[in-house]
C-alpha positions, 0 to 999 in steps of 0.5 A, a space after each residue: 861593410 860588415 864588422 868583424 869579429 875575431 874568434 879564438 878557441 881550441 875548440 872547433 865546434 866553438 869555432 863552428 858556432 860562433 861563426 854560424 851564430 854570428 854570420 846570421 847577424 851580418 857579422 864578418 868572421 875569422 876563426 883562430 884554432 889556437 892563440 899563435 894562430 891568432 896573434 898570426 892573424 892579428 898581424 894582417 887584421 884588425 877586427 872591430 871584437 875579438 872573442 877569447 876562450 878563456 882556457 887554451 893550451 900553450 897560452 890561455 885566454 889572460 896571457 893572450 888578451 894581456 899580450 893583444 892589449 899590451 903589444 899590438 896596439 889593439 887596446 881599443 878593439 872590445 875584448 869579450 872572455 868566453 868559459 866555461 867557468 863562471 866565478 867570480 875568479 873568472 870575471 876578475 882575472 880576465 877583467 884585469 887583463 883587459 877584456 871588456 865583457 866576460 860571457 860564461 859557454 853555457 850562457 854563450 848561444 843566449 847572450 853571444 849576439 847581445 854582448 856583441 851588439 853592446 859593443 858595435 852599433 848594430 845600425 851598420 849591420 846588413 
């Protein structure tokens, strides 16, 4: 069984992406348009990573990375920050709230496999 992995970002060509990048890897894929979909959907999964955007409307990335972390029971599930920001800011903020890798959107298309890979064994893939 192919481990998944949890998407969120308001954006829907990133959400398009993401998937297409990661299906091609072998990787199972759900794709949350918005943070309130997500916490819907983490209600019936439990993915093995999930991949946050960092700026969202209603609740960005920290409050919902905190949130997952904090009253889901999900603090061992790896947490990977997506932006399109790239400070130093960026890597702090989300690192306090719990997110384990951080991965700027204009280095996404080179580095999204990688990062994933450093956090599930490859071996299971395919």
């Amino acid at each position: 069984m192919p481990f998944s992995v949890m998407v969120v970002d308001d954006d829907e060509q990133i959400l398009v992406l993401v998937e297409i990048l990661l299906r091609r890897q072998g990787y199972s894929v759900l794709k949350a348009p918005s943070p309130f979909a997500a916490l819907d959907l983490l209600g019936g999964n439990k993915p093995d990573l999930i991949l946050l955007d960092y700026m969202m409307p209603g609740m960005n990335g920290v409050e919902l990375c905190t949130h997952i972390r904090t009253n889901l029971g999900l603090d061992k599930v790896p947490i990977v920050m997506l932006s399109a920001v790239d400070t130093e800011e960026f890597i702090r903020v989300s690192s306090e709230a719990g997110a384990n890798g951080q991965i700027p959107k204009a280095e996404m298309h080179r580095r999204l496999v990688q990062e994933i890979n450093n956090f599930l064994p490859t071996a299971q893939l395919k």
